[in-house]
C-alpha positions, 0 to 999 in steps of 0.5 A: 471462624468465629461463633458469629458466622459458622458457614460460608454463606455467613461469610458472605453476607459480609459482602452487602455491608458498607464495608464491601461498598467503599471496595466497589468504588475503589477502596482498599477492603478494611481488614479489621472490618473482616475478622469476623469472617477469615473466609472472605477476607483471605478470598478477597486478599487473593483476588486484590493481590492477583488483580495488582499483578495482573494490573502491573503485567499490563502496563509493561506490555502495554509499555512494550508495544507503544514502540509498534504503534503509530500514531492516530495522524499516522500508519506503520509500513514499511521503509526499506527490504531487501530482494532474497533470491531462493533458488527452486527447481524452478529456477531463482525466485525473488522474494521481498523482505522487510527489514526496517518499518516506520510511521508515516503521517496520513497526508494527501497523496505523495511519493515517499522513500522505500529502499530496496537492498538488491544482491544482499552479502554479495560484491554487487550489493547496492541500496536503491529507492524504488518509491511508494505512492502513500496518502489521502484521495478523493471518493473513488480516486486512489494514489498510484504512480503516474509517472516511472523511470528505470534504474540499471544495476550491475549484476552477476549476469550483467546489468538488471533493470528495476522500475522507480516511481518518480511521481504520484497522483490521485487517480482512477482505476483506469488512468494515464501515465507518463512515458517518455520517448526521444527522437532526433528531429531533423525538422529544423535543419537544412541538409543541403546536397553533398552535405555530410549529415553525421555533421548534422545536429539534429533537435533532441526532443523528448515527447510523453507519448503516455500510457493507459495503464489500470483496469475497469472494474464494473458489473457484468454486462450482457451483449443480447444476440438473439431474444424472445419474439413474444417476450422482447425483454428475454434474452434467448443468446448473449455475450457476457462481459464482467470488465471493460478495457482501459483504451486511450480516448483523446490524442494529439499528434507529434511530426517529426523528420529522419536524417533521411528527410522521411516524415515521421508521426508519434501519437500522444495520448492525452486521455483514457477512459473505460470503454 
């Protein structure tokens, strides 16, 4: 150090100079401007240096993970999985792994594709798309699947059944969905006598009875059985509830008749509610 600032808090006071203020709104510290205090100029170069590096090794990881990020229009999930099954001594477990994910677009509610790879490195390995429900709903509606279909597969001990969503809507917690049952409807056919009726082509209909699926979530509800007779708003005994029951609540009635002639009925259920 030169004569001019012997001690550190010399140096320093180097740091209120106008000098010091280009640095602050971004300027590279002048080194002329520091030769009379080597101190604070050899401080600075290092903090400047290591603040470059510091800046470099950001940008590269930030680099990085823009290849995992989506968009603000859209989410990450994932896009295909494949079924492990993990033996145990409790016997096989099947477990879901993730293999490729991708960014989804925030849109309203709709059914996209979600493989999976089912009896992965063996003979019987096969891609199916089983589906997810993704997208916007309205206040207290969530996008679930309102209507499935099943798919057979071959498998080492014959043949296995997966549920595939087929159609997706905005719904409640409590909600129908569609289930589909055929039957034979002689109806419309005159069997007459001495007819044979394996020769007989019935109606083939297809009915979507419907299913309440879902649950009623709620506070806890109290059922008084006996109260206080000096204080009626005391309950004294009570039952306590903490959700009620998704039940059909509208219903529409399906006849049909049997090769035998016998009449038949399917129940349709057309509306669900918490009950």
């Amino acid at each position: 150090m030169t004569d001019n600032y012997k001690t550190v808090e010399d140096c320093c006071k180097l740091l209120d100079t106008f000098e010091f203020s280009k640095r602050r709104s971004g300027e590279r510290f002048s080194k002329d401007a520091y030769l009379e205090c080597p101190f604070v100029y050899r401080f600075l170069a290092r903090v400047e240096e290591k603040t470059e590096k510091e800046q470099t090794s950001c940008k590269k990881k930030k680099t990085e993970s823009d290849y995992y990020r989506c968009s603000q229009e859209g989410h990450c999930r994932p896009r295909a999985a494949r079924l492990e099954r993990v033996s145990t001594l409790q016997g096989v477990r099947i477990i879901e792994a993730v293999d490729a994910c991708e960014c989804s677009s925030d849109s309203s509610c709709k059914r996209e594709s979600y493989t999976h790879l089912i009896h992965s490195g063996t003979p019987y390995q096969v891609v199916i798309d089983v589906g997810v429900c993704i997208g916007h709903c309205g206040k207290d509606l969530g996008c679930k699947p309102v209507r499935n279909n099943t798919v057979s597969v071959k498998g080492p001990n014959g043949d296995e059944v997966y549920p595939v969503i087929e159609r997706c809507s905005c719904v409640g917690n409590c909600h129908r969905m569609d289930h589909m049952e055929t039957v034979l409807d002689f109806s419309e056919v005159e069997i007459k006598e001495g007819t044979n009726t394996t020769d007989v082509k019935p109606v083939v209909r297809q009915i979507n009875v419907g299913q309440c699926v879902g649950a009623c979530p709620g506070n806890e509800t109290e059922t008084c059985l006996l109260r206080d007779k000096r204080e009626p708003s005391r309950c004294l005994a009570g039952l306590y509830s903490k959700q009620h029951t998704c039940t059909p609540a509208r219903f529409k009635v399906h006849e049909y008749r049997t090769r035998r002639g016998s009449k038949r009925e399917v129940i349709q259920i057309i509306q669900c509610i918490c009950v």
